[in-house]
C-alpha positions, 0 to 999 in steps of 0.5 A: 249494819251499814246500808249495802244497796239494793242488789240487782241481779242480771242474766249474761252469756259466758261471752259477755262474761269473757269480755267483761273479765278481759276488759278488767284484766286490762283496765284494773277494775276491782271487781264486777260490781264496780265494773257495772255500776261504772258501766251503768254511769257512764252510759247515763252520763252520755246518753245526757251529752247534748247532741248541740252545745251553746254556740259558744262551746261549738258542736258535740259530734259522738263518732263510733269506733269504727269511723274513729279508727278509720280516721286515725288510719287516715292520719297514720298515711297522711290523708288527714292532719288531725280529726277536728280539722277533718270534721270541719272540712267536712261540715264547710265543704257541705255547708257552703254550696260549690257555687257560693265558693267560686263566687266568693274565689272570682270576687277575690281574684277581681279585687286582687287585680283591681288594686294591683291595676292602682 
């Protein structure tokens, strides 16, 4: 007899079964077995991700669902191009002091008009 596991056994509402059932329905998962084990993969897998990746890979930034859904609203009116891009601003807008940035516009408005002067 092949080895079958060790069988694990949990307690759920009739709720957490309703939502568990609906989300197979939807995403053709077998059967609750592999719906758990996936589950249980997952959630091993992301609680793993690096919250930092090497400079060179750039940043992981985990969002909820919810500010997900706030950004794809805010792209469906038009207030922002594309979540990266969005995410970015954010961080340069509060990494790079306002001051910094009117020093960094002056200077380029001064050589602008300096070599327009030769």
């Amino acid at each position: 007899m092949a080895d079958e596991g060790t069988r694990v056994t949990i307690r759920m509402s009739p709720e957490e079964i309703q939502l568990m059932e609906d989300f197979m329905d939807l995403n053709q998962v077998g059967n609750r077995s592999d719906f758990i084990r996936d589950a249980i993969s997952k959630y091993i897998t992301q609680k793993k991700a690096p919250a930092v990746v090497d400079s060179e890979n750039g940043v992981f930034v985990h969002l909820t669902g919810m500010q997900l859904k706030i950004m794809d609203l805010m792209k469906e009116d038009g207030t922002i191009y594309d979540n990266e891009s969005y995410i970015r601003s954010l961080l340069l807008n509060d990494l790079i002091p306002a001051e910094s940035k009117e020093s960094s516009k002056l200077c380029a408005v001064r050589a602008v008009q300096g070599s327009a002067k030769k």
